[in-house]
C-alpha positions in Angstrom: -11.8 68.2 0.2 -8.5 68.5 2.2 -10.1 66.9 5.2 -11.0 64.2 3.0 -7.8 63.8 1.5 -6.4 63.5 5.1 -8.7 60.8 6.4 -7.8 58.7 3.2 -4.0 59.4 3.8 -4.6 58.3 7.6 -6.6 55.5 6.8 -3.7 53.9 4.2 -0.8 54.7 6.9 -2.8 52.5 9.2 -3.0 50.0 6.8 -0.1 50.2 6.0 1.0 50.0 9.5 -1.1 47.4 10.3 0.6 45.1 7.6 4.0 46.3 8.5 3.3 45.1 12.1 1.9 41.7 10.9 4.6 41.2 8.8 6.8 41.5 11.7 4.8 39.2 13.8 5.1 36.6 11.4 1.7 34.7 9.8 -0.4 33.1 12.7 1.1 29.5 12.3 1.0 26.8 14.8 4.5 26.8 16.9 6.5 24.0 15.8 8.3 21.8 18.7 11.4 19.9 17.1 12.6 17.0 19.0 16.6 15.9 18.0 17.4 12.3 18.4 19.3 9.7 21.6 23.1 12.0 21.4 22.1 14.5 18.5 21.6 18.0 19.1 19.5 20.4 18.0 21.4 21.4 14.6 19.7 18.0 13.3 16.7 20.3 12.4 18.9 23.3 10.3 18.0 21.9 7.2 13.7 22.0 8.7 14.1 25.1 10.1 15.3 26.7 6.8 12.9 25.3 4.9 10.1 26.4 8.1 11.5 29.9 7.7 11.4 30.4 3.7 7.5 29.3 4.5 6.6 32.2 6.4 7.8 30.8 10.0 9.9 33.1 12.7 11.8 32.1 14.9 9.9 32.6 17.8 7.5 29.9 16.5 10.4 26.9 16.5 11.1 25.3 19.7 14.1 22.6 20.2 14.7 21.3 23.3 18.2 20.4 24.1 18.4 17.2 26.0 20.8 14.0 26.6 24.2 13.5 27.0 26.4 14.4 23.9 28.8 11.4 24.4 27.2 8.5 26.1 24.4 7.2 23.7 24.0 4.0 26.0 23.1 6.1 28.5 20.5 8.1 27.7 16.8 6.8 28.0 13.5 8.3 28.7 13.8 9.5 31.9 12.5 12.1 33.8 15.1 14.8 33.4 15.0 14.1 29.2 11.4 14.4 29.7 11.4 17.0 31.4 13.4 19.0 28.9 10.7 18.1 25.9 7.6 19.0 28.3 9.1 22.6 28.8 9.3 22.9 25.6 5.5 21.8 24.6 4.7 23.9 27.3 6.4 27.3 26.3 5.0 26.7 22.8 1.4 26.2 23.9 1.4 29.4 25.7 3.1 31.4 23.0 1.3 29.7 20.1 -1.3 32.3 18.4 -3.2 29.3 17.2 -4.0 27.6 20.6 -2.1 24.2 18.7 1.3 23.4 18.0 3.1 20.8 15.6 5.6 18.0 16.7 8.0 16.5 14.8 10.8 13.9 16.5 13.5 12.3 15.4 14.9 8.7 16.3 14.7 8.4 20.1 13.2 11.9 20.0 9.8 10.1 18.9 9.4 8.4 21.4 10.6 11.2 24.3 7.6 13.3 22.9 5.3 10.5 22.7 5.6 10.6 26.3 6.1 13.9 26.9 2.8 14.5 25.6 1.3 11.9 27.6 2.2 13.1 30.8 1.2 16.6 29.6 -2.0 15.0 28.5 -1.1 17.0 25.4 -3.0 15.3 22.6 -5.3 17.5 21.9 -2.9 20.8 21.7 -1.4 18.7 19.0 -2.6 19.2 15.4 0.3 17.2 13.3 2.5 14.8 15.1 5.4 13.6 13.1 7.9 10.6 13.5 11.1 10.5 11.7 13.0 7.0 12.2 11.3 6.4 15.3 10.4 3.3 16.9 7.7 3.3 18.8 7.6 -0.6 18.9 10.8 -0.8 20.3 14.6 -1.9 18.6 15.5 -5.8 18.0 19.1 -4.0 18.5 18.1 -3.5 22.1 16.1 -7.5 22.6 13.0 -8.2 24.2 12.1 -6.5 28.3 13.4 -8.1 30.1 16.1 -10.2 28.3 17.7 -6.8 26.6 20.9 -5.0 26.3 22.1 -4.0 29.5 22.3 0.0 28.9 19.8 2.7 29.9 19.1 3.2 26.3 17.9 -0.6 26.0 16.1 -1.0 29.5 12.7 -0.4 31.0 12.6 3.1 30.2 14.5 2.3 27.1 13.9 1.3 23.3 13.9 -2.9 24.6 11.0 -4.4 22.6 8.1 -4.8 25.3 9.6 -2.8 27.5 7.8 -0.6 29.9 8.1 2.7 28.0 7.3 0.9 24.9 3.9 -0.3 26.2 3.0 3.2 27.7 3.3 4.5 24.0 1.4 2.2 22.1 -1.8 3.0 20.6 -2.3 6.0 22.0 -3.3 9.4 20.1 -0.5 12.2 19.7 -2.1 14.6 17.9 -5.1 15.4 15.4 -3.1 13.9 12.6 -0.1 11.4 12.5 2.1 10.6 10.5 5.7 8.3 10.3 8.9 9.2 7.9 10.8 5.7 7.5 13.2 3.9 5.7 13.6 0.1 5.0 17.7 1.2 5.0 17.6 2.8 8.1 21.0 2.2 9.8 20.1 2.3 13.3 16.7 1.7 13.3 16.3 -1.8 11.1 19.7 -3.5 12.6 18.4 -6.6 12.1 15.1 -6.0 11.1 13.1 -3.0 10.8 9.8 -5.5 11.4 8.9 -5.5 15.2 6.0 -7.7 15.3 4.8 -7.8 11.7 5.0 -3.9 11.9 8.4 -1.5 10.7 8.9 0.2 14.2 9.0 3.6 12.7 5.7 3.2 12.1 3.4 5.1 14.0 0.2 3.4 15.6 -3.1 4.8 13.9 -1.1 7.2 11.6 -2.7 9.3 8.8 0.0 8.0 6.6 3.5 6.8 5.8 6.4 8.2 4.0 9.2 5.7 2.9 12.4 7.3 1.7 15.7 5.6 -0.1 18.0 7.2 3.1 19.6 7.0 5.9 18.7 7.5 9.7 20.0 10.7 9.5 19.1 11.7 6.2 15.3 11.2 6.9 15.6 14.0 9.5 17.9 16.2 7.3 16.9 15.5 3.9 12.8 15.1 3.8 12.5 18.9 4.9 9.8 19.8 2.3 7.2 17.2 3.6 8.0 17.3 6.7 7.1 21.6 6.1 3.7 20.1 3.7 2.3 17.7 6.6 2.7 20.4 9.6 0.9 23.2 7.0 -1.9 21.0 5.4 
């Protein structure tokens, strides 16, 4: 009888162990790659990574890649070093991700980085959700048409120019199992003049799942639409 009472004991502590341990570990989620906007930083995703965390997420599972200057806007574009930053990132969260997939979501010019981030990783289909948040993957009318555009890093061939190089290499190409665009028809950046870029609002994202229009701000799509944002990465 007492040997009997000990092997149930054991057992339970090694439950119990075993849930103590998975607790720690955090649920087996798909790591998260968050990708801040052309001269934003990181904090842009404190609001997503709060609402991430009070959803069973660590840490541990939430990259953000750091990249562009801080202070010159104009000159930031998708270059090499930029996308080198985000590929690092989608690398280290393939490795580490218990799931085999991870989840993207960018913001602004961050779309776009990751679009071709992923390309060049040939990423796709380590993707499950992709998500854009004021992107513009058809390019800016603030920036012209390649290759009568702004003169600025940020508006040239490896820039935001409508037509431009980098705009062609990331049309209508897959980004994950499921896509999806966060957009505004106020948008402050993204719809100077128009947010229409050939019949299309350029925050759109080419064979998305769906579309999300909100009432805000560039910024406040990224800050402020934390809940779906959390709801399409989880589905």
């Amino acid at each position: 009888m007492f040997q009997k009472l000990f092997s149930v004991s054991r057992f339970l502590l090694g439950a119990t162990l075993l849930v103590c341990a998975a607790s720690s570990h955090g649920a087996c989620l798909d790591n998260v790659v968050l990708v801040h906007g052309n001269a934003d930083s990181p904090a842009r995703w404190n609001n997503t990574v709060s609402t991430l965390k009070s959803r069973g997420y660590l840490d541990s599972q939430l990259f953000l890649p750091n990249w562009g200057s801080k202070t010159n806007a104009g000159a930031n574009d998708h270059n090499s070093v930029n996308t080198g930053v985000v590929k690092s990132a989608l690398q280290a969260a393939v490795a580490s991700s218990c799931t085999g997939m991870i989840d993207v979501i960018g913001h602004s010019m961050g779309v776009t980085l990751a679009m071709k981030a992923i390309n060049e990783l040939a990423y796709a289909g380590r993707v499950n959700s992709f998500i854009g948040v004021a992107g513009a993957q058809h390019g800016l009318n603030s920036c012209g048409v390649y290759p009568f555009n702004v003169a600025s890093p940020t508006c040239g061939a490896n820039g935001l120019s409508i037509d431009s190089p980098l705009i062609q290499s990331v049309r209508g190409k897959r980004y994950g199992a499921k896509m999806y665009s966060i957009k505004s028809w106020i948008d402050e950046i993204v719809c100077i003049g128009s947010c229409y870029v050939y019949g299309s609002h350029t925050s759109n994202v080419d064979s998305q799942n769906a579309s999300y229009d909100y009432a805000l701000g560039h910024f406040g799509l990224a800050t402020s639409t934390t809940s779906k944002q959390s709801d399409l990465i989880m589905n």
